[in-house]
C-alpha positions as CSV (number, residue, x, y, z in Angstrom):
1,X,0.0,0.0,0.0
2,X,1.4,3.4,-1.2
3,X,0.3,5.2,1.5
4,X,1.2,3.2,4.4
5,X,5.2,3.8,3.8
6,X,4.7,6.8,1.4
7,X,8.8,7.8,2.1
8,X,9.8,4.2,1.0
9,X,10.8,3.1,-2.5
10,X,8.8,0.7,-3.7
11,X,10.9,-2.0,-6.0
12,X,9.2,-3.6,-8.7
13,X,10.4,-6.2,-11.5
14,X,10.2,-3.5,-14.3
15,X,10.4,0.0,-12.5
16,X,10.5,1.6,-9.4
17,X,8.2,4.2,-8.4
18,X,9.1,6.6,-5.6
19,X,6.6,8.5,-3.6
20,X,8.1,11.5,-1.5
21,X,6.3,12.3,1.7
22,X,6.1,16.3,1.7
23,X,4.7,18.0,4.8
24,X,2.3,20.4,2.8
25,X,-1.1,19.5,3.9
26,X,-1.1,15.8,2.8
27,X,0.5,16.7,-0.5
28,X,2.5,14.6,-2.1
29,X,5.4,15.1,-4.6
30,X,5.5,11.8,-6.9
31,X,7.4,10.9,-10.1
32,X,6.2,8.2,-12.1
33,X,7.0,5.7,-14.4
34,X,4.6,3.6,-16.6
35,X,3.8,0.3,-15.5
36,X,4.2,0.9,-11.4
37,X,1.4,3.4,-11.3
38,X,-1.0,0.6,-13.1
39,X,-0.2,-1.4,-10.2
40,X,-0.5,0.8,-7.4
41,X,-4.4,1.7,-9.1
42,X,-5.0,-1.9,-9.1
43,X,-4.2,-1.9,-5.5
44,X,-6.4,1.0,-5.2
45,X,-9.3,-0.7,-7.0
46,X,-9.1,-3.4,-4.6
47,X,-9.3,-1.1,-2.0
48,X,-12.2,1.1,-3.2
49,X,-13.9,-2.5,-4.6
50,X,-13.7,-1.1,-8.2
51,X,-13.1,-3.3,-11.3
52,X,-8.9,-4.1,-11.2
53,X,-8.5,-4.6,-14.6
54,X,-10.0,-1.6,-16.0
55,X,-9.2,-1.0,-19.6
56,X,-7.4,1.9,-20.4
57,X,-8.7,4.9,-22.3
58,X,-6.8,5.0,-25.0
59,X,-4.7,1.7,-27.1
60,X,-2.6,4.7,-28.9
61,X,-1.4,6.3,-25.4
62,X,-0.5,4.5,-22.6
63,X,-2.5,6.3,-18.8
64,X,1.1,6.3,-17.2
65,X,2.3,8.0,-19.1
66,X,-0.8,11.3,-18.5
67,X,-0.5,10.4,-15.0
68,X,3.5,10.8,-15.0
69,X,3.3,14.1,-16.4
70,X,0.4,15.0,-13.8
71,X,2.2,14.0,-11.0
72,X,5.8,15.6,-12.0
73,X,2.8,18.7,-12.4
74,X,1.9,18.4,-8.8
75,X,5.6,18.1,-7.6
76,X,6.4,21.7,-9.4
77,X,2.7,23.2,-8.0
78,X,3.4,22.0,-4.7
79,X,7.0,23.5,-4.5
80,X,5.6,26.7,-5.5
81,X,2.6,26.3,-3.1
82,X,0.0,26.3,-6.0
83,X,-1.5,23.3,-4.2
84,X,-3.6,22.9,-2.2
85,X,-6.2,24.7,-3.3
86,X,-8.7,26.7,-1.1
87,X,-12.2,26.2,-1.5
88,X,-13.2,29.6,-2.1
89,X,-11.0,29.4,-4.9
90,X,-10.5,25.9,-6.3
91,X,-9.2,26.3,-9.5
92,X,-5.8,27.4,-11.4
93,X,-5.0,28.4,-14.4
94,X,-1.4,28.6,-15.8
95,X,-0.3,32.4,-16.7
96,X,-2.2,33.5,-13.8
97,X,-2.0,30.7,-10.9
98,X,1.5,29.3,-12.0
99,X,4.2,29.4,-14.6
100,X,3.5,27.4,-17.6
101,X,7.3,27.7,-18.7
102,X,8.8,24.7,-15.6
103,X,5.7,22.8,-16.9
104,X,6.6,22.4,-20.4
105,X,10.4,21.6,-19.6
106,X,9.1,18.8,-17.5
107,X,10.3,15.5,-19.9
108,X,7.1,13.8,-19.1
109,X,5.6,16.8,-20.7
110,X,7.2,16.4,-23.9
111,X,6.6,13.1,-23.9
112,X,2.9,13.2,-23.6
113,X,2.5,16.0,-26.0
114,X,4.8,14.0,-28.7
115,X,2.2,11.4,-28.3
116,X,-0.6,13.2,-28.5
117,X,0.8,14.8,-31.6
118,X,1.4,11.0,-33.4
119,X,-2.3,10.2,-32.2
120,X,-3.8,13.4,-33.7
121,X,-1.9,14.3,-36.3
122,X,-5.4,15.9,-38.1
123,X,-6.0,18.4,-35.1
124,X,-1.8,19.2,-34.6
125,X,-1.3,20.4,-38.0
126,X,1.5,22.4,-39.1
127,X,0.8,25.9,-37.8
128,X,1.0,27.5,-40.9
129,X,-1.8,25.2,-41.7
130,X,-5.4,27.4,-40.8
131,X,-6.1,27.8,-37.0
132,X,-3.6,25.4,-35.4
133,X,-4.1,23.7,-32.2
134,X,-1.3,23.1,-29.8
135,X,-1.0,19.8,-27.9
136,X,0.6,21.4,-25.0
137,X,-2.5,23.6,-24.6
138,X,-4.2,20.3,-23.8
139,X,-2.2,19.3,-21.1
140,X,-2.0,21.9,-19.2
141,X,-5.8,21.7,-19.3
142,X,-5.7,17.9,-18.0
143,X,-3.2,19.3,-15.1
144,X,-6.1,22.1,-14.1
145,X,-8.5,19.2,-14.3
146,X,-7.0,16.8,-12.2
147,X,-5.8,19.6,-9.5
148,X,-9.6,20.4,-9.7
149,X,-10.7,16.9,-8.9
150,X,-7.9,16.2,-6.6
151,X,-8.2,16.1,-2.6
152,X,-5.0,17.3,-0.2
153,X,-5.1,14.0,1.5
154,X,-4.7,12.5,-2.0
155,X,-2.3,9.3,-2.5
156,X,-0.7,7.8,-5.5
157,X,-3.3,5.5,-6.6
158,X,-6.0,8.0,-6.1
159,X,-3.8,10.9,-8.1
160,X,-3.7,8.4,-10.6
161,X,-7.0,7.3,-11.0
162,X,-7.8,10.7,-11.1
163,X,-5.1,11.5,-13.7
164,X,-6.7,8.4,-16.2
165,X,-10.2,9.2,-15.9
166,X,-9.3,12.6,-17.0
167,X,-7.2,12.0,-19.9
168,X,-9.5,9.2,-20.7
169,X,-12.5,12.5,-21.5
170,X,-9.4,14.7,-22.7
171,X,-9.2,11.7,-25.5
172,X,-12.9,11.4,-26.1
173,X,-12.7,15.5,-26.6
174,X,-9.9,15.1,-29.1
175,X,-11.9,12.3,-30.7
176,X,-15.1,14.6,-30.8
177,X,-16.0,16.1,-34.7
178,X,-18.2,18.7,-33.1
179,X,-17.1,21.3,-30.2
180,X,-20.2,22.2,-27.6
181,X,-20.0,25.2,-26.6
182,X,-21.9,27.2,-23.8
183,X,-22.0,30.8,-23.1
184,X,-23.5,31.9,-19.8
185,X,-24.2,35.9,-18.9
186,X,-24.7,37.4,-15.6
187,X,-27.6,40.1,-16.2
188,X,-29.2,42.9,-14.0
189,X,-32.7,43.8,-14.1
190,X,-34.3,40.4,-15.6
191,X,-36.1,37.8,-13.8
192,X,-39.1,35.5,-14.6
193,X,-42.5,34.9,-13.5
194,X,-42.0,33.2,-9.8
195,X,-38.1,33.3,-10.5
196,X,-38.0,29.6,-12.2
197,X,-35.9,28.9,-14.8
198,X,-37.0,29.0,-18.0
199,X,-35.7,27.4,-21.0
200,X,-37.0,29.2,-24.1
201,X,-35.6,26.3,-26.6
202,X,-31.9,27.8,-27.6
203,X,-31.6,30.2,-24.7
204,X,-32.4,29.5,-20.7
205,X,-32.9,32.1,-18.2
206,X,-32.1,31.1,-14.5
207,X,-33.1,33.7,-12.2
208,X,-31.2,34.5,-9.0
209,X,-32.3,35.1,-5.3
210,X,-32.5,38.9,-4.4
211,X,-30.2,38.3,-1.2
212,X,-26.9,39.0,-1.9
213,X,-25.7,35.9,0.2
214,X,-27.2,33.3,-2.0
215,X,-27.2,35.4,-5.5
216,X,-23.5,34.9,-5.2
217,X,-23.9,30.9,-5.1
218,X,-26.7,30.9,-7.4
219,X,-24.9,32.6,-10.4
220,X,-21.8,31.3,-9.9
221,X,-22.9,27.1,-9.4
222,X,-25.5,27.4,-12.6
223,X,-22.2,28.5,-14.5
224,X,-20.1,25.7,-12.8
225,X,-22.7,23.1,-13.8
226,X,-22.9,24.5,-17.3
227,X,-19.1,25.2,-18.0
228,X,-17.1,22.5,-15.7
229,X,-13.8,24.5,-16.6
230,X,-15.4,27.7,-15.3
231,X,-13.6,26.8,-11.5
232,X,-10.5,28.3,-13.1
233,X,-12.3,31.7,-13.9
234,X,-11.6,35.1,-11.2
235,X,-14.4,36.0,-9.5
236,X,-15.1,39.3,-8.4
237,X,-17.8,40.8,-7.1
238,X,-19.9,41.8,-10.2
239,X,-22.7,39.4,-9.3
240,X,-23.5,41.8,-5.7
241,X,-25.6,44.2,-6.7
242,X,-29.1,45.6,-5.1
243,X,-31.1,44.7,-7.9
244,X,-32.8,41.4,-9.1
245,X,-30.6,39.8,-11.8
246,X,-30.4,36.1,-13.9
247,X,-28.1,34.2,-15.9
248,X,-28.8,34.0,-19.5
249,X,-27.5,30.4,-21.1
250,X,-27.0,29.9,-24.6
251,X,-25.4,26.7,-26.3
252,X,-23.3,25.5,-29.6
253,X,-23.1,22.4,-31.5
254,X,-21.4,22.5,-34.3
255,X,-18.1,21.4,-36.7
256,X,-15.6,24.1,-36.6
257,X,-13.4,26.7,-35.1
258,X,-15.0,26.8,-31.1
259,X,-14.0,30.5,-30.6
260,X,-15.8,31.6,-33.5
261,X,-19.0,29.5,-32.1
262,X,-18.4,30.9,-29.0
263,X,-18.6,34.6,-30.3
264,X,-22.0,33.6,-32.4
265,X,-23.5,31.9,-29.4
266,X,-22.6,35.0,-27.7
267,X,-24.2,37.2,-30.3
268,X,-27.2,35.0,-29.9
269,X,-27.6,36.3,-26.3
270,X,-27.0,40.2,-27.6
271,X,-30.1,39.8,-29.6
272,X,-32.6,38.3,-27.3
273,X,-31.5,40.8,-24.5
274,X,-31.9,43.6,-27.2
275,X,-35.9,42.0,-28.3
276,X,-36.7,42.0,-24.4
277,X,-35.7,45.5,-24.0
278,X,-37.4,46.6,-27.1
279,X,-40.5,44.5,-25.6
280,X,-40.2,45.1,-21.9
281,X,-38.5,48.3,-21.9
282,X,-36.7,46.8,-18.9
283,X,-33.4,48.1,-17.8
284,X,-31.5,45.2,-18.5
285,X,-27.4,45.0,-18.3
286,X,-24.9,42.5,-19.0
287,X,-22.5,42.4,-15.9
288,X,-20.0,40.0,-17.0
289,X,-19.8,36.9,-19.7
290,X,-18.4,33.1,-19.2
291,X,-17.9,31.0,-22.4
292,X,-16.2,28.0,-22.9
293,X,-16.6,24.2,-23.4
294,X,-19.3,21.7,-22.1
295,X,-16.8,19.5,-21.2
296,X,-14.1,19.8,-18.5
297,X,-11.1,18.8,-20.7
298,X,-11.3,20.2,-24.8
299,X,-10.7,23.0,-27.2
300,X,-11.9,25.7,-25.4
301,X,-11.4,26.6,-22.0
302,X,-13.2,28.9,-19.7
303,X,-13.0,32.7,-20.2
304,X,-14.5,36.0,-18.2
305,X,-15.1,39.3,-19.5
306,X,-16.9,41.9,-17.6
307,X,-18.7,44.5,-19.8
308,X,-18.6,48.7,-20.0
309,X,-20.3,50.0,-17.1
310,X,-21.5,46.3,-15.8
311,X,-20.2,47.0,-12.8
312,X,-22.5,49.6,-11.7
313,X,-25.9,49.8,-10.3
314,X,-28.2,51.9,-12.3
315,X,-30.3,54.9,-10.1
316,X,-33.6,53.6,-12.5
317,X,-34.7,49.8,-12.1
318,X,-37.7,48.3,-14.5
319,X,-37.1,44.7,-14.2
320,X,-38.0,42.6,-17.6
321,X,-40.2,39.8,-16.1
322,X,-40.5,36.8,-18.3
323,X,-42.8,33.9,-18.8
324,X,-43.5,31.6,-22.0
325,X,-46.1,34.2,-23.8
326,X,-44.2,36.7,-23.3
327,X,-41.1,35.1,-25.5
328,X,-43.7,34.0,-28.2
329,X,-44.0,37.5,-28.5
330,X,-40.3,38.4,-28.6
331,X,-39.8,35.5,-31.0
332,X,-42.2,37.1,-33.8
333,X,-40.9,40.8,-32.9
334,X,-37.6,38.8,-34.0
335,X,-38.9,37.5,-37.1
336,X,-39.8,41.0,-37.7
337,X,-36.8,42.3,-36.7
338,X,-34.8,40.0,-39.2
339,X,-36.9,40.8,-42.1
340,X,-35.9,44.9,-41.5
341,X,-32.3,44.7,-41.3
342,X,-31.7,44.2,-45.0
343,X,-28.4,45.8,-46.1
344,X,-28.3,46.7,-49.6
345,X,-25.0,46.1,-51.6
346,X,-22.6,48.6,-51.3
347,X,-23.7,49.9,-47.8
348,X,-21.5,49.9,-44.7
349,X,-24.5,50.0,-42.3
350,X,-27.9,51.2,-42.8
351,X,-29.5,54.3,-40.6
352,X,-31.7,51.8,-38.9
353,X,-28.8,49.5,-37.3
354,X,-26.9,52.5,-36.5
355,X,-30.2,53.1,-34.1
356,X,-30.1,49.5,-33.1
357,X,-26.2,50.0,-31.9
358,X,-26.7,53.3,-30.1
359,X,-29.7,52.1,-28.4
360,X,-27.6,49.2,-27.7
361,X,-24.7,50.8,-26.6
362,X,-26.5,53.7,-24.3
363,X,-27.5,50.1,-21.9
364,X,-23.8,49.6,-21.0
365,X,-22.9,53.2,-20.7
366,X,-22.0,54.5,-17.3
367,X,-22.1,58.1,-18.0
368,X,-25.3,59.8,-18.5
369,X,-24.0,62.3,-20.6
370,X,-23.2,59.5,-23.2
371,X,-25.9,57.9,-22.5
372,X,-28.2,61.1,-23.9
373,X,-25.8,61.6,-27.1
374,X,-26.1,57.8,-28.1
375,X,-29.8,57.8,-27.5
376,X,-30.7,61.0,-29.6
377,X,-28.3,59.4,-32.3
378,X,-30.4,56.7,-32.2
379,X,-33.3,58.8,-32.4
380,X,-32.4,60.4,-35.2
381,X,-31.0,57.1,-37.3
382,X,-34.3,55.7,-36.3
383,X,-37.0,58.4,-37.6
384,X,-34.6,60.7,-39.9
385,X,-32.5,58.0,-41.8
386,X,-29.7,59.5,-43.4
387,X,-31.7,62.9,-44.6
388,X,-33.5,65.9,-42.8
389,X,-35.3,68.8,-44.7
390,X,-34.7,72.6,-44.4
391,X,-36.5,73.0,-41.5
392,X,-33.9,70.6,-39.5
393,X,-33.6,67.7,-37.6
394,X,-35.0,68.9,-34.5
395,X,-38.2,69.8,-36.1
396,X,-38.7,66.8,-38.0
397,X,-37.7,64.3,-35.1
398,X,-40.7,66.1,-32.6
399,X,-43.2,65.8,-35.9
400,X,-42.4,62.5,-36.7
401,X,-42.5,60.9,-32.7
402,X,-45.1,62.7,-32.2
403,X,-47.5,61.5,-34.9
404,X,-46.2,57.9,-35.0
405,X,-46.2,57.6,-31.0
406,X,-48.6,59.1,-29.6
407,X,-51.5,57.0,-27.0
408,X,-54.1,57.8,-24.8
409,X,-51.7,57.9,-21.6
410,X,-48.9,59.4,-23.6
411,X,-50.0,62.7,-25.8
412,X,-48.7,64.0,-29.0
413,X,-48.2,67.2,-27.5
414,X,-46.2,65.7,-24.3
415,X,-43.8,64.0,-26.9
416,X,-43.7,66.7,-29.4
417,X,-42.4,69.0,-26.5
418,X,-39.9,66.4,-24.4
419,X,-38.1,65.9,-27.5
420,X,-37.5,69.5,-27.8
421,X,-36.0,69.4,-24.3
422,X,-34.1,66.0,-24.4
423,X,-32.3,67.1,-28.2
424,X,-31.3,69.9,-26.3
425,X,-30.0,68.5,-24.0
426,X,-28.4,66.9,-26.7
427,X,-27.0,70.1,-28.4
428,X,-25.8,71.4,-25.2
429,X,-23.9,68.2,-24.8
430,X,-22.3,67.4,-27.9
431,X,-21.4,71.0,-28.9
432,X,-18.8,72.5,-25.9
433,X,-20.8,74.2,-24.1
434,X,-20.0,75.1,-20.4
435,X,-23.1,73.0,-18.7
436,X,-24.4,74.9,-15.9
437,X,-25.8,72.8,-12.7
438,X,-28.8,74.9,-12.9
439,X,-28.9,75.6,-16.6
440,X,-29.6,71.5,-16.8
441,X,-31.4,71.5,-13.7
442,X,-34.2,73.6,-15.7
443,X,-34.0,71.7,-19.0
444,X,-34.3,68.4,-16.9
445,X,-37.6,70.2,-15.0
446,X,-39.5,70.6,-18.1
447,X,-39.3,66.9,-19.5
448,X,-42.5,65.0,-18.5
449,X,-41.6,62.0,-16.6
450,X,-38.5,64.0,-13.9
451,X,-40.0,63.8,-11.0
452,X,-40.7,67.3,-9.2
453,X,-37.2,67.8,-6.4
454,X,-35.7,64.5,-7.6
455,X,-32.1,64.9,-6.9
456,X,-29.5,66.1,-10.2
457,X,-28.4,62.6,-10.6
458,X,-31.9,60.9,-10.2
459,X,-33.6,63.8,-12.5
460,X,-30.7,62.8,-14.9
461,X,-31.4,59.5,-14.7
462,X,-34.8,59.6,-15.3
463,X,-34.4,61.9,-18.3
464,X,-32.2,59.2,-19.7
465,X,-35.6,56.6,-19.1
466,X,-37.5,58.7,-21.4
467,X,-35.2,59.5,-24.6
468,X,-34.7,55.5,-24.2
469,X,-38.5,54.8,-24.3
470,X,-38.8,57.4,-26.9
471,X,-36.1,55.8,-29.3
472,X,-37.6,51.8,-28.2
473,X,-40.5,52.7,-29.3
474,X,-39.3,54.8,-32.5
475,X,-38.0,51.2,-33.2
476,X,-40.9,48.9,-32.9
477,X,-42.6,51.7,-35.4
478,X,-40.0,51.2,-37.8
479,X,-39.9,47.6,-37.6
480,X,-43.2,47.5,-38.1
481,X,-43.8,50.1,-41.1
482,X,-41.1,47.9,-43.1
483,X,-43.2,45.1,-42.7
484,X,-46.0,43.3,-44.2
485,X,-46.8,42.6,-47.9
486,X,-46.5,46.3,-48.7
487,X,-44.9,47.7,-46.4
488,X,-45.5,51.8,-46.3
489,X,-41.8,52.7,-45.3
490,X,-38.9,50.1,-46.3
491,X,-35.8,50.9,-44.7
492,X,-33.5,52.7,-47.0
493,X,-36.4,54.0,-49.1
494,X,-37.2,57.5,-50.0
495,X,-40.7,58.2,-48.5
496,X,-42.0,61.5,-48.4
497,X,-42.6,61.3,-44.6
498,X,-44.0,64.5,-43.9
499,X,-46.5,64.7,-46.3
500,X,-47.8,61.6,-45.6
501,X,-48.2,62.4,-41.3
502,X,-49.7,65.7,-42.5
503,X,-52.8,63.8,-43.9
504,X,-55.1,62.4,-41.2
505,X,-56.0,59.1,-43.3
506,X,-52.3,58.4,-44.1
507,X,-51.2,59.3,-41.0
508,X,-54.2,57.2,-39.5
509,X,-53.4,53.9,-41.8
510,X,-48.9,53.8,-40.8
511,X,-50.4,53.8,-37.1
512,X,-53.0,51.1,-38.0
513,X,-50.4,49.0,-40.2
514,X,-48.0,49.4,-37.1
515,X,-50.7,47.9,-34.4
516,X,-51.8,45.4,-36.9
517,X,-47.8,44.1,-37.6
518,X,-47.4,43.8,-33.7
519,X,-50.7,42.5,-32.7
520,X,-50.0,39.6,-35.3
521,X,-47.2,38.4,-33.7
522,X,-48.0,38.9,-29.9
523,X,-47.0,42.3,-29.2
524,X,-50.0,44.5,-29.6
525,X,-49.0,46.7,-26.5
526,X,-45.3,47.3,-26.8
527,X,-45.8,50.5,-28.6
528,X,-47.5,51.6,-24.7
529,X,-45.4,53.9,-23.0
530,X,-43.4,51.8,-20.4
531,X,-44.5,51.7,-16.7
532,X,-43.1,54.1,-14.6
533,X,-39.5,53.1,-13.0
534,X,-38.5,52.7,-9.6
535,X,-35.7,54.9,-8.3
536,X,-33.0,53.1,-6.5
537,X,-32.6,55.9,-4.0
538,X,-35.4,56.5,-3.0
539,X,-37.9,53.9,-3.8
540,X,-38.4,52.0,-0.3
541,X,-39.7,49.0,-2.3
542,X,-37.0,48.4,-5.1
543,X,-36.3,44.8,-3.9
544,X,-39.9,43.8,-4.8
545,X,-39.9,44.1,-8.2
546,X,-40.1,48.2,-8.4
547,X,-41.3,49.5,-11.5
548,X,-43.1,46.7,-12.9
C-alpha cells in the first residue's frame, strides 16, 4: 500500500516508483514511471472495490504516461505552493495561478504531447496550416483538471485514478468532430415569473435570489454546472448588486473553429437581450460573460469578461419579467426584426442598425452624458434615416415621434415637447458648451416623466428613461412600417414622410399598419409607453420588483 510507507521506495520487477512524503497539507510530490502506477491503481481498486482490470482509455497512449506528467505537475505546484487549493478558490490556471514555462520543460511533458501529436496528427497540423491547435494547450488543461478533482489527502493510486479518468475524456474531446460550446451571462434587471428557470428552446434564463448571500452561489454554481472549466475563472464581485438579476444560457453544437461559435452563441444572447428590451422596456445590463466548453477537458477553456459600465448599479430599475407568452411574442418581434435589417450592396450600415447600436450601446454606458448623445443618435437614425429637410432635424424628429407615438396615456403634445427638451439637452452636450448645474437643472424640469425635487443625478437619470422609451419605441414603429406585404416605409427607401403624417387618413393607416404588424405576432402593447420606474434611491420597495 502506497500510503502506508509513502517515504519508502517501492521496487518492482520492471520500474520503481518513488513517492516522496512532503509536509504540505497531505501533499505529495511523486514521479512516475509507466507500469508501477498501473499497479499501485489496481491496489487502489481493490481497495475502493472497483473493477482491477480496468481497460485503459486509450490503445494509442498508454494512462502512465498522462499520470507521469500529472504528477511531475503536482511536484512543481506544490513546490511553489499552488496546491492545495482553497475552497473559495479551487481552481488554477497557468499564466495567472502558476508558470507554464517549468511545466513544459518537464520530460514527461514532452513526452505526452509528442504522443498526443502521433495520435492526432489531423488536429496538430503544421501551424501554418489554418487555425492550429497546440497539444501542450491540452495538457495543461488535463493538469487544471485533475488539480480540480484532486483532494490534499490524496495518495498515489487515487492521483492516478484521477489522472486516467481525466485524460480518458481529454481523449474522447480530441476524438469529438463537433465542439459544444456554452455561453452563460450574468444580467441585472431580468427575472421570470416566480423566479424559475425557463428554458426558451436555444436560450435559458435562471433567475437568481434577491439576497446577496445566496445570488452569489446561485450565479456562480449554474455556471459551474454548465461550464465544468469555469472553476479556473476570477471571480469578483460583479454578481452583488441591489437589484434582481439572472443568468442567460445559450449553447453551440457545431463542426468548426469553437472560438468563432463561442462569439455567435454569444451574439445570440446580444439579440434576445436587445428583443426583451425593445418589448419590456426593462433596464437590463450585462454584468459579466463566461464561455467555454461543455466539457471539463477540450478546445476551449473557460474565459470572463466583464462588460462597460456592468459593474455599476443603475439609479432607475424596470425589471423585464419573463414567462413563455411573453417570449412568443419576442420571438415574432424577432422574425420581424430580421426581415428589417436588410443591407443593400454597397452599404456599410444602414441608418436603422446605426439606431439598433446606439440604443444598444447607451445600456452599457456609465455616463449619463453618453448615454443622452447615443440615445438622440439613435433617435435620429431611427426616424430621420440618413436625410432631414430645411427646417432641420429637431423639427422633423418632434413631428415624426409625435404623430407615429402618440396614446391615450402618452400625448402628441407631451412627446412633441420632451423631445425638444431632451435634443437639447443633446446640443448642449455634444457641442462645448459650459453646462451649468442649474442651466440643466431647468431643461431636466421641463421633460414630462423627472420627477418634481428629484435629486440632479436621479432627474438625470430619469431623463435618460424617457429619450430611451422614446427611441424603443421609435424602433418597434419602424420595424413595423417595413413590414408586411406592402410595407408603407422600407428601410433605406425614400418616403415623403412628412406629407404623408400631414394627412389624417395616411397618418391614421402607418399607425393602423403598425398595431396590426405587432398584434399579429404577440405584441400588440409594446408601442404603450413603459411603466413608470422605480428609483434606486429613493424607492423604499426596489427589492420587490419596483417598477413593474
Amino acid at each position: 500500500d502506497p500510503r502506508a510507507q509513502p517515504s519508502q521506495p517501492l521496487r518492482q520487477e520492471r520500474r520503481v516508483c518513488v513517492i516522496v512524503e512532503r509536509e504540505h497539507r497531505g501533499i505529495y510530490s511523486m514521479a512516475a514511471k509507466s507500469a508501477d502506477w498501473e499497479d499501485a491503481a489496481r491496489r487502489h481498486y481493490r481497495r475502493q472495490g472497483m473493477d482491477q482490470d480496468r481497460d485503459s482509455p486509450s490503445e494509442e497512449i498508454p494512462p502512465a504516461a498522462a499520470a507521469a506528467f500529472v504528477v511531475d505537475a503536482f511536484e512543481l505546484l506544490a513546490k511553489d505552493r499552488v496546491i492545495p487549493r482553497s475552497a473559495f478558490a479551487p481552481g488554477v490556471a497557468v499564466g495567472r495561478d502558476y508558470e507554464g514555462l517549468p511545466i513544459m520543460r518537464l520530460p514527461s511533458f514532452e513526452h505526452l504531447a509528442a504522443l498526443l501529436k502521433a495520435a492526432f496528427p489531423e488536429r496538430f497540423v503544421d501551424p501554418t496550416e489554418g487555425r492550429p491547435e497546440i497539444a501542450g494547450l491540452y495538457l495543461f488543461t488535463l493538469l487544471e483538471a485533475c488539480v480540480d478533482r484532486s483532494a490534499p489527502d490524496d495518495d498515489v493510486a487515487a492521483v492516478y485514478s484521477t489522472a486516467v479518468v481525466a485524460f480518458d475524456e481529454l481523449l474522447t474531446s480530441l476524438r469529438a468532430a463537433e465542439t459544444a460550446v456554452v455561453v452563460c451571462r450574468f444580467v441585472a434587471d431580468l427575472t421570470t415569473v416566480g423566479e424559475e428557470t425557463l428554458d426558451f428552446g436555444n436560450i435559458e434564463v435562471i433567475p437568481t435570489p434577491f439576497k446577496a448571500e445566496l445570488r452569489r452561489r446561485t450565479v456562480r454554481g449554474a455556471i459551474k454546472a454548465a461550464i465544468p472549466s469555469a472553476t479556473s475563472v476570477a471571480w469578483h464581485d460583479e454578481d452583488f448588486m441591489g437589484h434582481r438579476g439572472a443568468t442567460v444560457v445559450a449553447r453551440g453544437n457545431e463542426v468548426g473553429n469553437p472560438f468563432r461559435i463561442a462569439g455567435d452563441v454569444s451574439a445570440r444572447i446580444d439579440r434576445f437581450l436587445l428583443l426583451v428590451c425593445l418589448a419590456t422596456a426593462g433596464t437590463i445590463r450585462s454584468r459579466y460573460e463566461v464561455s467555454g466548453g461543455a466539457e471539463r477537458l477540450g478546445r476551449l477553456g473557460a474565459s470572463k469578461r466583464s462588460f462597460q459600465g456592468g459593474g455599476e448599479d443603475g439609479l432607475i430599475v424596470r425589471t423585464a419579467v419573463l414567462d413563455h407568452p411573453l417570449i412568443e411574442g419576442i420571438d415574432g418581434l424577432g422574425e420581424l426584426l430580421d426581415q428589417a435589417r436588410i443591407v443593400p450592396d454597397g452599404v456599410l450600415i444602414t441608418a436603422f442598425d446605426m439606431s439598433l447600436t446606439m440604443f444598444v450601446r447607451s445600456h452599457a454606458a456609465s455616463n449619463w452624458t453618453a448615454q443622452i448623445v447615443d440615445l438622440a443618435t439613435a433617435l435620429e437614425a431611427a426616424l430621420l434615416g440618413s436625410k432631414s429637410n430645411d427646417a432641420g432635424p429637431t423639427l422633423q424628429l418632434r413631428m415624426r415621434a409625435s404623430a407615429l407615438l402618440w396614446t391615450p396615456t402618452d400625448p402628441a403634445s407631451t412627446i412633441f415637447e420632451d423631445v425638444k427638451h431632451l435634443y437639447d439637452l443633446r446640443s448642449r452636450l455634444v457641442h462645448g458648451s459650459t453646462l451649468k448645474v442649474k442651466d440643466i437643472r431647468k431643461v431636466l424640469g421641463k421633460i414630462s416623466t423627472v420627477p418634481v425635487d428629484a435629486p440632479f443625478a436621479v432627474a438625470a437619470a430619469f431623463a435618460v428613461d424617457r429619450l430611451g422609451d422614446i427611441v424603443r419605441r421609435s424602433l418597434l414603429a419602424r420595424i413595423a412600417l417595413a413590414a408586411g406585404a406592402d410595407p408603407p416605409w422600407p428601410i433605406g427607401s425614400e418616403v415623403s414622410v412628412e406629407q404623408l403624417l400631414s394627412d389624417d387618413q395616411s397618418r391614421a393607416a402607418w399607425r393602423d399598419h403598425i398595431r396590426h404588424i405587432l398584434d399579429a405576432v404577440g405584441c400588440g402593447s409594446v408601442m404603450e409607453q413603459a411603466i413608470p420606474a422605480g428609483d434606486s434611491l429613493t424607492s423604499p420597495e426596489l427589492g420587490e420588483f419596483a417598477g413593474q
